[in-house]
C-alpha positions as CSV (number, residue, x, y, z in Angstrom):
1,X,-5.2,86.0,0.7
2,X,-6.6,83.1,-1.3
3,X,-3.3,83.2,-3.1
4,X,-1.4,81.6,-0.3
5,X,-3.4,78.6,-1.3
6,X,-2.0,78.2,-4.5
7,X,0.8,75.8,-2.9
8,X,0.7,72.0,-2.7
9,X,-0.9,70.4,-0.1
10,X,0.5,68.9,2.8
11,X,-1.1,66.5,4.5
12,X,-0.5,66.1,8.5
13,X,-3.6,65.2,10.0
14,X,-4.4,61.9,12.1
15,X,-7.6,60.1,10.4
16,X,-10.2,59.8,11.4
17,X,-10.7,63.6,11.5
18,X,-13.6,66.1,11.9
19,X,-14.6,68.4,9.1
20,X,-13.6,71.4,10.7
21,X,-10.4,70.2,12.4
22,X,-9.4,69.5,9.0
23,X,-10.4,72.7,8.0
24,X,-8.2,74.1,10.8
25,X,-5.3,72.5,10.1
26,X,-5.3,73.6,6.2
27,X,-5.6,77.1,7.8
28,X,-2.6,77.2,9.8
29,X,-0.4,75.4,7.0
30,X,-1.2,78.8,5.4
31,X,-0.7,81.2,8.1
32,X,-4.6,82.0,8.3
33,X,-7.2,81.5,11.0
34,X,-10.3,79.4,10.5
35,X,-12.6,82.2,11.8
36,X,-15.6,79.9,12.0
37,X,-16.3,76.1,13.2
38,X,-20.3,75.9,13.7
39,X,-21.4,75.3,9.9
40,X,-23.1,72.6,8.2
41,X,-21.5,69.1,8.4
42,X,-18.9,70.4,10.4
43,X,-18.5,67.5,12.3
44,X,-18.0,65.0,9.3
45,X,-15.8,62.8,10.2
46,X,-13.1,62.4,7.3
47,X,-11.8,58.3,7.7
48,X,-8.4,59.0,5.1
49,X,-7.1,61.2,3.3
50,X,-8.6,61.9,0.0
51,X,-6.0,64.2,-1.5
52,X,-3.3,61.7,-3.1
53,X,-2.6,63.1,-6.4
54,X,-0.7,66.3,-5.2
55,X,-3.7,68.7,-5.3
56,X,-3.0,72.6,-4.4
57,X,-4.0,73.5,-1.3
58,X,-7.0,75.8,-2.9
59,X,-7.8,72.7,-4.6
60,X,-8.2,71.1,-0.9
61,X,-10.1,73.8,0.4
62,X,-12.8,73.8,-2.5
63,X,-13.5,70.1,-1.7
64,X,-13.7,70.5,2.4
65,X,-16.4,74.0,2.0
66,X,-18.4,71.9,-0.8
67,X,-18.6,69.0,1.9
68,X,-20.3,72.0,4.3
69,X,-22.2,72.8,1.2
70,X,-21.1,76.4,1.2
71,X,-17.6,78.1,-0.2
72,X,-14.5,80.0,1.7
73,X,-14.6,83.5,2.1
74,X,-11.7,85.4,4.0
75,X,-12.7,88.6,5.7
76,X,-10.6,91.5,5.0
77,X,-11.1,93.0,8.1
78,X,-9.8,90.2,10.5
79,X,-8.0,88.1,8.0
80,X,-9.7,85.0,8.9
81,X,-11.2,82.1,6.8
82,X,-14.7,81.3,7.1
83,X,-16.9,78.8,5.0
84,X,-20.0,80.8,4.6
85,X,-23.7,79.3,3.4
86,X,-26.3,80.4,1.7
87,X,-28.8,79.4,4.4
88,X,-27.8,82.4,6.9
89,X,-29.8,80.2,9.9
90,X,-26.5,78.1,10.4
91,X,-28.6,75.4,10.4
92,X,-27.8,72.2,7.7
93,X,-30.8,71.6,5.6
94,X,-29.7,68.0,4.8
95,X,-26.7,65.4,6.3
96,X,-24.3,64.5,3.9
97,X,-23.2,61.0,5.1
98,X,-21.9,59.3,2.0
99,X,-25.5,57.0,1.3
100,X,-27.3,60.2,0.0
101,X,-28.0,59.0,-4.0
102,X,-30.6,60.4,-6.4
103,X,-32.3,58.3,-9.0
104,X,-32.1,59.4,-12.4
105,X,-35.4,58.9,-14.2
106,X,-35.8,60.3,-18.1
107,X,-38.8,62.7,-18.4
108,X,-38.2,64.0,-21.5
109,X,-37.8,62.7,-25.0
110,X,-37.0,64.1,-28.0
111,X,-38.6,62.5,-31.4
112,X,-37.6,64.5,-35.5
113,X,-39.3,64.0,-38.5
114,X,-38.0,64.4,-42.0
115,X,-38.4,68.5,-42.6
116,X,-40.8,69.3,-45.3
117,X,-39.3,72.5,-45.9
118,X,-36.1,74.9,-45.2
119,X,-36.1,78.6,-44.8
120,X,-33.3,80.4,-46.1
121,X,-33.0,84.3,-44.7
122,X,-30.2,86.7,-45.6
């Protein structure tokens, strides 16, 4: 199934636009379902579209399941797509809203001194 997106994507949604209404509509370009709409930052609100540079539709869907910090899964069974998360509560541990930023701080450093000696083993 994940085949079907290995197309160029299309874009046809009106911005702004929810996460998962974005989500949707990549679904039904493709024929599938979205099988699921309560996951993390699904209500994101998208203000343009990000995907200029004629990206794949696969390409697409990677970037909208990493913004709900999970990854696409489509069950067998029903043939619907579902972002699926590690944290099986549904619940989002943290808002992504475009300020989060970590500080980078060095903890480590690395200092040589000249070798006194070499080991040579066959």
């Amino acid at each position: 199934y994940m085949k079907k997106f290995d197309t160029q994507y299309v874009d046809s949604n009106t911005y702004p636009i929810r996460l998962d209404t974005c989500l949707e509509n990549l679904c039904s370009q493709v024929g599938l379902t979205l099988g699921n709409k309560n996951f993390p930052n699904n209500s994101y609100m998208l203000k343009g579209n990000p995907f200029t540079n004629k990206e794949t539709r696969k390409t697409v869907l990677s970037n909208l399941v990493q913004l709900a910090g999970g990854f696409a899964e489509i069950d067998v069974e029903d043939g619907k797509l579902y972002v699926r998360n590690l944290d099986v509560s549904g619940e989002a541990v943290e808002t992504i809203d475009g300020n989060n930023y970590d500080e980078f701080k060095r903890t480590f450093f690395c200092h040589f001194e000249k070798a006194s000696y070499l080991i040579y083993s066959q």
